[in-house]
Backbone bond lengths (Angstrom), bond angles and torsions (degrees), N, CA, C in turn:
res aa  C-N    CA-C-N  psi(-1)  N-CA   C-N-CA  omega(-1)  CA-C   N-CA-C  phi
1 X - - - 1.458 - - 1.515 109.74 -
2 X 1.105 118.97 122.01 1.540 132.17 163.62 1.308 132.26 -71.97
3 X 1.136 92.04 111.67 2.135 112.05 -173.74 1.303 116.76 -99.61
4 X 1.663 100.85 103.60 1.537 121.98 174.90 1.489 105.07 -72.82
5 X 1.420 103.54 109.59 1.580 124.38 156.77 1.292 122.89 -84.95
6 X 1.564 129.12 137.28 1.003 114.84 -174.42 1.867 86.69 -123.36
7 X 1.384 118.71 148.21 1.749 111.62 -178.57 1.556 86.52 -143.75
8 X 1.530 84.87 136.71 1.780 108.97 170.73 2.083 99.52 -127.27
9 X 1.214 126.57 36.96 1.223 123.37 -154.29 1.444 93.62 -137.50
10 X 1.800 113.51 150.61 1.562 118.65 -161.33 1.228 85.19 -108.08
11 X 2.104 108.85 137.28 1.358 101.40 166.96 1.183 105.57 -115.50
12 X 1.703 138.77 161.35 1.428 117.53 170.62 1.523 103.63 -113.55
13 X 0.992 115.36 115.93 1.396 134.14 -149.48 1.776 114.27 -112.77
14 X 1.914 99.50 -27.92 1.229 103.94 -177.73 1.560 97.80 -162.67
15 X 1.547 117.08 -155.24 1.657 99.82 175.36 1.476 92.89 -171.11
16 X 1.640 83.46 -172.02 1.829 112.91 -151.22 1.275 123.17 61.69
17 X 1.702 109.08 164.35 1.733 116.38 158.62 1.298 114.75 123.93
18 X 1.350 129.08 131.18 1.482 144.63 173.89 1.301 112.54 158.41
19 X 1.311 99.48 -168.05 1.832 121.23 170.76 1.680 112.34 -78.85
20 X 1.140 148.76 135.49 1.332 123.84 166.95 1.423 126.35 -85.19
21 X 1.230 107.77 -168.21 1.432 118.79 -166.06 1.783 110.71 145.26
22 X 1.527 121.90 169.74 0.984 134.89 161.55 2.202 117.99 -54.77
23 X 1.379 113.22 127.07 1.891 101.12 -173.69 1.682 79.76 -143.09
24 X 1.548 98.02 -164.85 1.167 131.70 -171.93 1.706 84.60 -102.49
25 X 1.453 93.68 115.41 1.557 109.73 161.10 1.490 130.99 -67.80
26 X 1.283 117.23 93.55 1.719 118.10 175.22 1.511 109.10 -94.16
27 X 1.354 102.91 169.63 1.526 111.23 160.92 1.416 110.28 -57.65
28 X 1.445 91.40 134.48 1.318 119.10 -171.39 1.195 126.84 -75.06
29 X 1.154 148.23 151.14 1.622 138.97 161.73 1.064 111.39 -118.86
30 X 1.599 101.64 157.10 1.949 116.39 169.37 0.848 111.39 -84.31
31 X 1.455 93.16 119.23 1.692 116.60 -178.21 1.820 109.81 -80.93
32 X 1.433 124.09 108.60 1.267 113.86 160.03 1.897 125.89 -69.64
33 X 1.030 111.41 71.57 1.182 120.55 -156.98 1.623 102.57 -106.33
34 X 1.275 125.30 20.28 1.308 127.27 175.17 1.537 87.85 -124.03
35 X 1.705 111.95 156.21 1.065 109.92 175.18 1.745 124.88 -108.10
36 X 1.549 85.37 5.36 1.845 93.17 151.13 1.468 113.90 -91.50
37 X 1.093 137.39 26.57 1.531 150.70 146.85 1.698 110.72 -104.40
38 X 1.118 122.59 3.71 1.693 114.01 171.41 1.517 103.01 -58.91
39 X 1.282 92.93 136.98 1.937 92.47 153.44 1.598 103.79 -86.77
40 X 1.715 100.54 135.00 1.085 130.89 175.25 1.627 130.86 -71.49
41 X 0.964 110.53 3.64 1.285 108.97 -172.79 1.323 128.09 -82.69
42 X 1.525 134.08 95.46 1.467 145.03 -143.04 1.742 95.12 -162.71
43 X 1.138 95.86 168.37 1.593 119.21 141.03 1.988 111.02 -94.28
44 X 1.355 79.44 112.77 1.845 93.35 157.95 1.442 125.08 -93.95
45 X 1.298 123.20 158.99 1.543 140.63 174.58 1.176 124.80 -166.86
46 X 1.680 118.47 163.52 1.333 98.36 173.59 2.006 82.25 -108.04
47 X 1.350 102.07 150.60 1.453 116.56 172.10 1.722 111.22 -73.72
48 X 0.965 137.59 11.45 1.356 141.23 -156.13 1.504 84.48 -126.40
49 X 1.378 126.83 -45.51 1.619 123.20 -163.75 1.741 108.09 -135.67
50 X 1.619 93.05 59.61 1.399 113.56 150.41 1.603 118.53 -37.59
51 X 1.812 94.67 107.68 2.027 100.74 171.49 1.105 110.44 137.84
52 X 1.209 118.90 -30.67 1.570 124.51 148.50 1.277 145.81 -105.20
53 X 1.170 143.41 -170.57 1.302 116.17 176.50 2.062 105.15 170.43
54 X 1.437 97.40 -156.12 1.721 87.33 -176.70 1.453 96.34 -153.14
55 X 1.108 122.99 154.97 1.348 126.12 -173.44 1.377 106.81 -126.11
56 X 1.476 137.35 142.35 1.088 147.89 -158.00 1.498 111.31 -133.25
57 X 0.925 126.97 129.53 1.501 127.47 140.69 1.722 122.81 -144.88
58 X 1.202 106.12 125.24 1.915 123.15 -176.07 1.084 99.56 -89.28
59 X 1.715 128.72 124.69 1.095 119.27 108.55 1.740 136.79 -104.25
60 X 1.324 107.06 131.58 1.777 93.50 -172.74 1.542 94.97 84.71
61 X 1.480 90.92 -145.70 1.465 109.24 -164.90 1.400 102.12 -114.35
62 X 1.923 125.76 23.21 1.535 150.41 133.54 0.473 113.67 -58.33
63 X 1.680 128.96 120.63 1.778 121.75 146.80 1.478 107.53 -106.41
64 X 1.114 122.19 123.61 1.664 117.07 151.76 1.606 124.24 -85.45
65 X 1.701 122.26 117.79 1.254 131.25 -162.60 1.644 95.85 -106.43
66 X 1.126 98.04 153.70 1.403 126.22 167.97 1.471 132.50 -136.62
67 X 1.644 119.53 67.06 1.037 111.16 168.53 1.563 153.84 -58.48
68 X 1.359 122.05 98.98 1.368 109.29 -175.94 1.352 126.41 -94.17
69 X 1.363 150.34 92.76 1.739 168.31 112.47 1.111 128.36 -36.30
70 X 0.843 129.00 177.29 1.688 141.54 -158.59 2.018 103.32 -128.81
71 X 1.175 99.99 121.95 1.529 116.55 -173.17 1.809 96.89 -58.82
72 X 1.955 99.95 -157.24 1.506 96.15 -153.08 2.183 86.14 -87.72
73 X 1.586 88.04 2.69 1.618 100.14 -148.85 2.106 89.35 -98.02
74 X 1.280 104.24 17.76 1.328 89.30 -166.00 1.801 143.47 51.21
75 X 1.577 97.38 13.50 1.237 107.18 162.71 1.430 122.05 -113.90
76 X 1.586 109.53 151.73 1.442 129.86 -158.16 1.858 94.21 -63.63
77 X 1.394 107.15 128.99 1.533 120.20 177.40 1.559 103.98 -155.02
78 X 1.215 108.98 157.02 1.739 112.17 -164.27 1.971 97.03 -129.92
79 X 1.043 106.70 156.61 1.335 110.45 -174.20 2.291 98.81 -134.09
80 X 0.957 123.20 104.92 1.577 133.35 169.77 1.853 98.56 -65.52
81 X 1.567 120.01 142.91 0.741 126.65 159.25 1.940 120.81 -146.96
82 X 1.072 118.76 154.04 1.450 120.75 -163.26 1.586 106.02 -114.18
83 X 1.171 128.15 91.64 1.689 141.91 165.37 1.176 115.22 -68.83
84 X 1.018 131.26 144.32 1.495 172.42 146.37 1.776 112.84 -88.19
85 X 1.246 95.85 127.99 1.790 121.01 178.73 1.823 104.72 -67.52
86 X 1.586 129.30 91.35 1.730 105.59 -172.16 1.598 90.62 -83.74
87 X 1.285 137.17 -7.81 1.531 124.59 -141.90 1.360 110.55 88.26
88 X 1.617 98.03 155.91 1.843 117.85 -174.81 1.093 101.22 34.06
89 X 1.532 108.26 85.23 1.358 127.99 175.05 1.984 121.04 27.01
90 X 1.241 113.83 53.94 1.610 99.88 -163.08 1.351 91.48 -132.34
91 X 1.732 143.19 153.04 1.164 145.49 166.55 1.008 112.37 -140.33
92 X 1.071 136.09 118.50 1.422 151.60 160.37 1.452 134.78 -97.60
93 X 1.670 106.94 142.88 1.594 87.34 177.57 1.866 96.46 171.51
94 X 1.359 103.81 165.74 1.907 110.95 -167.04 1.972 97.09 -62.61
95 X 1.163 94.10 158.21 1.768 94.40 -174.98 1.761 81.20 -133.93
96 X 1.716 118.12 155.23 1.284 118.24 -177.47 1.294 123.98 -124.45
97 X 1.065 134.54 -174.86 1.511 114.44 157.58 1.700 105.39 -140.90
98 X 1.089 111.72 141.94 1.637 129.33 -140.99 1.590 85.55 -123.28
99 X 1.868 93.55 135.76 1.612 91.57 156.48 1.815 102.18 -144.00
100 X 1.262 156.70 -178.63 1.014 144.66 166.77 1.781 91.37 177.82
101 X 1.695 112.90 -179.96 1.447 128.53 -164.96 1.729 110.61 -56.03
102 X 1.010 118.34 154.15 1.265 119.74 166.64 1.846 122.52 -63.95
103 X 1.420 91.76 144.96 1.681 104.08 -160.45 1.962 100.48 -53.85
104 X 1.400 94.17 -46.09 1.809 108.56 -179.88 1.164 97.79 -55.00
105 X 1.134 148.13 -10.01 1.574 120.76 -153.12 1.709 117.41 -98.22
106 X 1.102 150.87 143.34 1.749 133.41 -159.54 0.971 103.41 -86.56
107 X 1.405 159.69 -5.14 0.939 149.06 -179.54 1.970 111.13 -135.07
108 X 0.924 86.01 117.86 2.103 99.61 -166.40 1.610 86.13 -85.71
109 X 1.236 114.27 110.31 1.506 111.43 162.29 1.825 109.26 -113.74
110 X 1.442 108.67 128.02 1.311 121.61 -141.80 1.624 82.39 -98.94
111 X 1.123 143.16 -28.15 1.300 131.22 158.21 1.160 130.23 -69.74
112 X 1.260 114.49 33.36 1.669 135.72 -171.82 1.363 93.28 -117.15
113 X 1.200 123.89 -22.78 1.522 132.40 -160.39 1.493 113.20 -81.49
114 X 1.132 116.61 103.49 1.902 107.74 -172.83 1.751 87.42 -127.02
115 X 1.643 88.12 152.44 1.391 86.21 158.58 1.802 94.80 -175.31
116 X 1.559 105.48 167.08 1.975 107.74 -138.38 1.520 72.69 -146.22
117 X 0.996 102.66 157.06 1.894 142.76 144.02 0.848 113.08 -23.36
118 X 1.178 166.32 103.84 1.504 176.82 167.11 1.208 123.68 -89.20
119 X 1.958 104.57 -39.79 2.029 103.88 176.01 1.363 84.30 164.51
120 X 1.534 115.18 -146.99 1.263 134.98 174.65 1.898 118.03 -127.98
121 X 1.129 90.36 164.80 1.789 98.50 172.25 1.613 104.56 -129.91
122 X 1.340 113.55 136.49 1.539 116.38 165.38 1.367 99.42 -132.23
123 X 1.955 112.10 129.10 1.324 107.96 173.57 1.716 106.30 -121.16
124 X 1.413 113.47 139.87 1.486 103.32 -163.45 1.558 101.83 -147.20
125 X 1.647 98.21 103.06 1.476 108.80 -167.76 1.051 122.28 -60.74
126 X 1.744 127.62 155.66 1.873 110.15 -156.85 1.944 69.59 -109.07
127 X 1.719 115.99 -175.00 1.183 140.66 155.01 1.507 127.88 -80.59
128 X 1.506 101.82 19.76 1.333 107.19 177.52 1.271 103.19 -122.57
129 X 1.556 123.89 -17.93 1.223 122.68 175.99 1.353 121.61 113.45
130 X 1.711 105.83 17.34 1.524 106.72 177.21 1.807 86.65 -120.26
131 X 1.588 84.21 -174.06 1.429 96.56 -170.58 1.646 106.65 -119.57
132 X 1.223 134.17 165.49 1.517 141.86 162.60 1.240 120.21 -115.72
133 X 1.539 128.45 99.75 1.568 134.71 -142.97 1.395 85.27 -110.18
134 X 1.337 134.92 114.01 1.258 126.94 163.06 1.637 108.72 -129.22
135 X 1.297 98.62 121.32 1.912 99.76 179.07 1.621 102.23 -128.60
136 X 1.295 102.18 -174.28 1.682 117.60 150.24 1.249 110.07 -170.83
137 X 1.561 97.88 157.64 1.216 94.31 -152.32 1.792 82.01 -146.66
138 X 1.374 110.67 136.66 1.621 107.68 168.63 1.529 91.89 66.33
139 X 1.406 135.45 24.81 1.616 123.54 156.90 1.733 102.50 84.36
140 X 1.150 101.59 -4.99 1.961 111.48 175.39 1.707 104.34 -82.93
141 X 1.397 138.69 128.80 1.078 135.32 179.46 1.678 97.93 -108.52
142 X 1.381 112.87 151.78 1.433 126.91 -176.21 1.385 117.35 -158.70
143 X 1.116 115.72 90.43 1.574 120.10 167.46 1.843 119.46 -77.98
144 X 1.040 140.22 138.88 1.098 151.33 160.20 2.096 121.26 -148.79
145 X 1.332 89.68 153.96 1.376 101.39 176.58 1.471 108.51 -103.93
146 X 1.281 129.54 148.57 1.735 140.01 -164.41 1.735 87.30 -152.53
147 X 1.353 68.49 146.67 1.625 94.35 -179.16 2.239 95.84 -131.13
148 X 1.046 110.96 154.16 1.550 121.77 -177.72 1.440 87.54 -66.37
149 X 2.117 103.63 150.15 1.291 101.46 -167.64 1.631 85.14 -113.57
150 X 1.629 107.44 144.79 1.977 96.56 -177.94 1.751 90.58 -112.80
151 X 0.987 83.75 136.11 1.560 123.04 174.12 1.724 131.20 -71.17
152 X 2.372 96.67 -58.09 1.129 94.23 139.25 1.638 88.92 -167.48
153 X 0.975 110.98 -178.67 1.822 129.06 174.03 1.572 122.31 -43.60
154 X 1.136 127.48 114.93 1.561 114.24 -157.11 1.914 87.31 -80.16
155 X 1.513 108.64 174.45 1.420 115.89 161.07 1.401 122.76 -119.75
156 X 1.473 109.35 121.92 1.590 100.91 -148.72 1.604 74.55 -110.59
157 X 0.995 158.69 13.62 1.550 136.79 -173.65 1.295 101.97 -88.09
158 X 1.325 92.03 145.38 1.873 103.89 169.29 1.903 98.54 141.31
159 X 1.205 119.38 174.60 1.024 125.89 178.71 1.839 127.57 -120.85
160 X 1.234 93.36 117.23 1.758 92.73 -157.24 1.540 100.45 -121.26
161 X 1.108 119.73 146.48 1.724 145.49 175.51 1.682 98.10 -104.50
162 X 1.354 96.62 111.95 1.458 124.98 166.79 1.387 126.97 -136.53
163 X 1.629 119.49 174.87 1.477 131.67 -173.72 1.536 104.10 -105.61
164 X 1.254 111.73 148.30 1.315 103.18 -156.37 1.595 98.95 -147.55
165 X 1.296 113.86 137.27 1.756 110.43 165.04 1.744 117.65 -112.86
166 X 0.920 124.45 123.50 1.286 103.58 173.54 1.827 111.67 -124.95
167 X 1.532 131.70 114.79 0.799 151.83 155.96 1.976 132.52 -53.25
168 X 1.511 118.00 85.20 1.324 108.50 -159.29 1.951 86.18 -116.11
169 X 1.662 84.53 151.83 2.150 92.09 -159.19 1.958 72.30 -145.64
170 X 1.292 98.06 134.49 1.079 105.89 142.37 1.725 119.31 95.44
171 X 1.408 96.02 15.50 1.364 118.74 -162.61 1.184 98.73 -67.63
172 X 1.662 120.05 157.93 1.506 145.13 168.91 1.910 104.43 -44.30
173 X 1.303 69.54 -54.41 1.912 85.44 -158.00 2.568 92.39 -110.04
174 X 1.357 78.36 105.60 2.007 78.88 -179.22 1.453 118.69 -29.11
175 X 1.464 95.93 -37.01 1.964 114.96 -161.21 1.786 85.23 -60.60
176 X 1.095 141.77 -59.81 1.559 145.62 173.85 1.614 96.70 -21.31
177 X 1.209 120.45 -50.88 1.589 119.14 -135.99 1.459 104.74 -76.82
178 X 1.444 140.19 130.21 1.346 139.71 -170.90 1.390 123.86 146.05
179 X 1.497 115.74 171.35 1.471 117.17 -160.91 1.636 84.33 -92.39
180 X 1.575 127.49 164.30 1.332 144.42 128.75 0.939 136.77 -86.45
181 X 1.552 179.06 179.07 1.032 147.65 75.18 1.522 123.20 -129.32
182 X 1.444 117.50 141.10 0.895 132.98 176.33 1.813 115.15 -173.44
183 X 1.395 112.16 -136.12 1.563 102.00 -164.55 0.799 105.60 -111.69
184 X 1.491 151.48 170.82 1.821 159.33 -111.07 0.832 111.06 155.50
185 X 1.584 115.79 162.03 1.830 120.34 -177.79 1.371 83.68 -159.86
186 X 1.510 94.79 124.21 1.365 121.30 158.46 1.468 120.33 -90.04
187 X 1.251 107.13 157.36 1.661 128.49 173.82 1.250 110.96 -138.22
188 X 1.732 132.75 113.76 1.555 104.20 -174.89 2.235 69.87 -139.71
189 X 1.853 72.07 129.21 2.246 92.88 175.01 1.345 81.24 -113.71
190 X 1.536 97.64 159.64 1.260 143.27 161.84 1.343 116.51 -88.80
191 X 1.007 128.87 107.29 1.581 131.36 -170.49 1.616 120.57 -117.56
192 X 1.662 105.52 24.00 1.202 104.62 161.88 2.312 91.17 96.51
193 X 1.957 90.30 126.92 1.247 96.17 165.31 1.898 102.55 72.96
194 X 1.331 119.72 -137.31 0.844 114.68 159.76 1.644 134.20 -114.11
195 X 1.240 101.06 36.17 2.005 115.46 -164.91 1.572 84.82 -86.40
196 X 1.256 97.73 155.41 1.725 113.77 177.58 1.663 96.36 -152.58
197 X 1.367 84.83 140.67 1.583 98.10 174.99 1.223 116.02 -121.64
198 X 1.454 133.95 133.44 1.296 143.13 178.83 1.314 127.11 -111.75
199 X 1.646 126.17 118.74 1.002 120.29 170.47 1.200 140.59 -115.88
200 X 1.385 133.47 86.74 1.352 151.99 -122.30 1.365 92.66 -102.56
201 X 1.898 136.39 126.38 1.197 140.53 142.35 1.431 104.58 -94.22
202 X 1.292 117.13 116.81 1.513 128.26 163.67 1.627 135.48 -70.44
203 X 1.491 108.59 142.59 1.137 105.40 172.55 1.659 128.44 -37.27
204 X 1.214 123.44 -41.65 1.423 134.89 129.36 1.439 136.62 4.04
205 X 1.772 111.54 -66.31 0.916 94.03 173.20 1.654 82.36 115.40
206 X 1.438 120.95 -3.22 1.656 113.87 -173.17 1.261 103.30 -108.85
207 X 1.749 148.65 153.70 0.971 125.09 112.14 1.374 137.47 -73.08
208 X 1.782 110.45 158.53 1.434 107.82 163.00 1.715 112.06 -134.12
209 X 1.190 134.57 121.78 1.429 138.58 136.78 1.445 133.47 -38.45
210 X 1.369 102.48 124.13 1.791 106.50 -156.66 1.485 98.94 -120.72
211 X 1.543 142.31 116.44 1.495 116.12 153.53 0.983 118.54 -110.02
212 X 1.419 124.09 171.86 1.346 120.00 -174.54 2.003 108.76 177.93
213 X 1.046 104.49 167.98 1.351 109.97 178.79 1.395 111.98 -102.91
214 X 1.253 128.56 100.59 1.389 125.84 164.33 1.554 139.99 -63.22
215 X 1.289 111.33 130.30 1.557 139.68 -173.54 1.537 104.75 -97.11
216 X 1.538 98.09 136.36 1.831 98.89 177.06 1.715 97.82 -127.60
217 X 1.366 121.62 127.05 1.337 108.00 167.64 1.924 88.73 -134.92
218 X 1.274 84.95 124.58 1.973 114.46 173.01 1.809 89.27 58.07
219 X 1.105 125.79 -139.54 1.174 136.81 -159.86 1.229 127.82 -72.88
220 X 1.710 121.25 -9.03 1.237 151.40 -139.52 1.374 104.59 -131.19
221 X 1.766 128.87 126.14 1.432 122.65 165.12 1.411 110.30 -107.35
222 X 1.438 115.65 153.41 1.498 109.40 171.07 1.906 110.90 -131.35
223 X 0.987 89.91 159.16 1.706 99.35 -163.49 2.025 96.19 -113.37
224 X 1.740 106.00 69.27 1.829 88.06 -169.08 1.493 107.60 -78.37
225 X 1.134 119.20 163.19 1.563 146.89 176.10 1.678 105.39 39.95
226 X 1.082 136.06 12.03 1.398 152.86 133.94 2.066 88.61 7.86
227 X 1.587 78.89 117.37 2.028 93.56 -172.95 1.562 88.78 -100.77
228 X 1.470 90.24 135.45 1.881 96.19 174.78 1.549 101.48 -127.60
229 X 1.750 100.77 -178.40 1.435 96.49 173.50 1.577 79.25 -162.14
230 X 1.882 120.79 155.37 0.844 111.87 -177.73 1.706 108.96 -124.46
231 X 1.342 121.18 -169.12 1.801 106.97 -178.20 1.501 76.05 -101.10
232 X 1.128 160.80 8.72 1.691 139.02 153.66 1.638 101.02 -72.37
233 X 1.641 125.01 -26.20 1.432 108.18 175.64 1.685 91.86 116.16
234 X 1.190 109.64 3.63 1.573 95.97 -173.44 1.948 104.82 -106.50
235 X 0.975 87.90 142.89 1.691 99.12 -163.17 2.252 97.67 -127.09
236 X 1.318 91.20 175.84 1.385 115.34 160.53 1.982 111.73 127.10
237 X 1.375 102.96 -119.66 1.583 108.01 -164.63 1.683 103.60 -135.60
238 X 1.636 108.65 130.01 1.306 83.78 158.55 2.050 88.41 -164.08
239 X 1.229 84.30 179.13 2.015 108.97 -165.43 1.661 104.56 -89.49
240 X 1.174 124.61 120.29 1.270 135.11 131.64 1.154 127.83 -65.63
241 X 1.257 125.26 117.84 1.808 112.19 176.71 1.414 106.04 -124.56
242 X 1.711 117.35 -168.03 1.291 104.94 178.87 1.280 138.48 3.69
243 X 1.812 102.64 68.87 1.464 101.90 160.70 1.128 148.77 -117.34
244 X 1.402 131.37 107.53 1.433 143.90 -150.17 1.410 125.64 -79.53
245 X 1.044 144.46 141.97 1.566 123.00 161.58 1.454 95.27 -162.72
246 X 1.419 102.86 109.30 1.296 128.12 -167.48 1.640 109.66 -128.04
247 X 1.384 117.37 105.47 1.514 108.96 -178.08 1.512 117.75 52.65
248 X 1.422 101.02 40.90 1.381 91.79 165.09 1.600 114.01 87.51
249 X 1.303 101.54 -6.09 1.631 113.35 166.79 1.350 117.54 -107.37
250 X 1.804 115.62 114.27 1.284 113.27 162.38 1.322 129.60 -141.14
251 X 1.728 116.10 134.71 1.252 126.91 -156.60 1.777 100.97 -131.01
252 X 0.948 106.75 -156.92 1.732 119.19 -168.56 1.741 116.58 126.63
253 X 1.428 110.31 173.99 1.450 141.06 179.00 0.756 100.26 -119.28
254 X 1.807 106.56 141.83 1.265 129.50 146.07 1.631 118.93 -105.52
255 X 1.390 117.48 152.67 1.457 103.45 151.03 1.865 96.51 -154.01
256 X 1.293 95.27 171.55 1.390 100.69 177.90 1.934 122.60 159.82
257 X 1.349 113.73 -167.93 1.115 116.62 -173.25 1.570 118.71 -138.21
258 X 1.412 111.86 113.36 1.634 105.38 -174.14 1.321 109.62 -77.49
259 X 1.500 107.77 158.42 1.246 97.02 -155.12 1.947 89.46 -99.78
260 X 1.005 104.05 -2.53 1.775 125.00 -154.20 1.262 100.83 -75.88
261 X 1.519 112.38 -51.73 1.391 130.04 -145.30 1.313 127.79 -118.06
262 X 1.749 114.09 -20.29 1.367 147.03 -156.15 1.758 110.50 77.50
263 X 1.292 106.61 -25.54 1.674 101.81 -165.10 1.359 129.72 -15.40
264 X 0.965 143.33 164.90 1.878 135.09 134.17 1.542 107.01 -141.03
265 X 1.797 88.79 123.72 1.469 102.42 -165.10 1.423 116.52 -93.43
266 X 1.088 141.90 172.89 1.627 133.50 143.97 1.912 105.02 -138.15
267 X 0.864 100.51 -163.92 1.598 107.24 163.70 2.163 101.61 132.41
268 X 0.874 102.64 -159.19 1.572 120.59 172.22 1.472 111.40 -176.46
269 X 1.646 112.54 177.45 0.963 141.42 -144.09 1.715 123.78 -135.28
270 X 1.356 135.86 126.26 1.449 115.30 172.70 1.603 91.46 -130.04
271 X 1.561 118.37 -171.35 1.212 143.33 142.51 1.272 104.65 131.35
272 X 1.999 115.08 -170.59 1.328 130.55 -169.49 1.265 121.54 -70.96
273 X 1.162 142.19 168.54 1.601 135.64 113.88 1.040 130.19 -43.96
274 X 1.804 125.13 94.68 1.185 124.12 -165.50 1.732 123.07 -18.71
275 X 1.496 109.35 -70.69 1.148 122.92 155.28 1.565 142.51 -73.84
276 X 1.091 134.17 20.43 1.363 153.99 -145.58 1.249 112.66 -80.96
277 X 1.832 113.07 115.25 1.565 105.78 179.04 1.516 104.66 -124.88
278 X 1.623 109.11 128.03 1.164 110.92 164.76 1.322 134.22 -119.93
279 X 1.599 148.81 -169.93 1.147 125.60 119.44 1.623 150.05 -91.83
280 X 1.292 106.07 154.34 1.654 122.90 -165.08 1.113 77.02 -120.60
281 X 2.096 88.66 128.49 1.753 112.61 154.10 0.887 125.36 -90.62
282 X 1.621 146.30 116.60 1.185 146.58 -156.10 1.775 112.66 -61.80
């Protein structure tokens, strides 16, 4: 039976993000605002060599991989591997090769299931947002680059109350320069095609208006060089990245440079859809 929730309640789910200025100082959050701190969890590929690919899922500073390729025999075979977090975006760890009973067979006997050492995997995220998958396995070495595979277009519209950090370095005037954080309200319209409009109330106390054309790569949308202007008068360019909104959950990064002020910002963002109704499976 399916249980309609209805939530009017702020969650802080993730962090950073806004316009700056002077706010009411809250506890702060870690901002993943580098993109060798993304969580990884997608389907990867390279688009050039449609048919294979790698499967991802993070938890922590775990990844469990799932490679699927084609043996020496040209048939479809998958290889599991277990990563480790070394720092500056890099994971490493033994990759195996698995054999156990056939899928047809009526009775799955799980002690049929062996599987051995095969080589290693190292994955080492670039700053553009792809990855460098290099393993071997069976004494065969294979380097490739993967990029997230998109599936389809996330939907970021709707209006959500979140916690927010925003980090400004480098300001015209010093008094600018500093962390923010506290709570926010988003507005993100659809304006036809792929334009998105954003309407950011700041911890502050400011709004700012953002447009921009949105990009989706694997699970993730980004809003780049998105022109704003704010009612303090401050205008210019800045980056949305990883932005999610999944059941009523939406988070993302910003970073960027006003063009108004000198600033350069970073920070991110978590929380609800003010009003947000979904369903929960019991």
């Amino acid at each position: 039976m399916k249980t309609r929730i209805a939530i009017a309640v702020v969650a802080a789910l993730a962090s950073a993000g806004g316009c700056a200025g002077p706010g009411t100082v809250e506890p702060s959050f870690t901002a993943q605002t580098s993109v060798l701190s993304q969580n990884v969890t997608d389907l990867w590929w390279d688009p050039s060599q449609s048919g294979w690919g790698l499967a991802l899922y993070q938890s922590g500073t775990f990844i469990y991989a799932v490679l699927f390729v084609y043996d020496e025999s040209n048939h479809p075979t998958w290889y599991p591997a277990e990563l480790q977090y070394q720092g500056n975006g890099v994971y490493t760890g033994p990759i195996y090769s698995m054999t156990g009973p056939w899928f047809g067979s009526g009775n799955f006997a799980a002690s049929s299931v062996a599987r051995q050492q095969a080589g290693t995997m190292t994955i080492t995220l670039q700053g553009n947002g792809s990855a460098v998958v290099s393993y071997t396995i069976n004494g065969q070495n294979v380097t490739r680059t993967l990029v997230r595979q998109t599936l389809r277009n996330s939907d970021l519209t709707g209006t959500f109350t979140v916690q927010s950090t925003l980090t400004a370095t480098n300001c015209a005037s010093a008094s600018n320069n500093g962390t923010v954080n506290g709570t926010s309200r988003f507005t993100v319209i659809d304006m036809g095609g792929s334009n998105r409009q954003i309407t950011w109330q700041n911890p502050n106390g400011g709004t700012c208006t953002y447009n921009g054309a949105a990009t989706q790569s694997g699970r993730f949308a980004s809003l780049p060089n998105a022109a704003y202007s704010c009612t303090t008068g401050e205008h210019g360019t800045i980056n949305f990245s990883n932005l999610s909104s999944v059941n009523g959950v939406f988070s993302g990064q910003v970073s960027g440079g006003s063009n108004s002020n000198g600033c350069t910002y970073s920070g991110g963002f978590g929380g609800l859809n003010t009003l947000s109704t979904f369903s929960q499976q019991p």
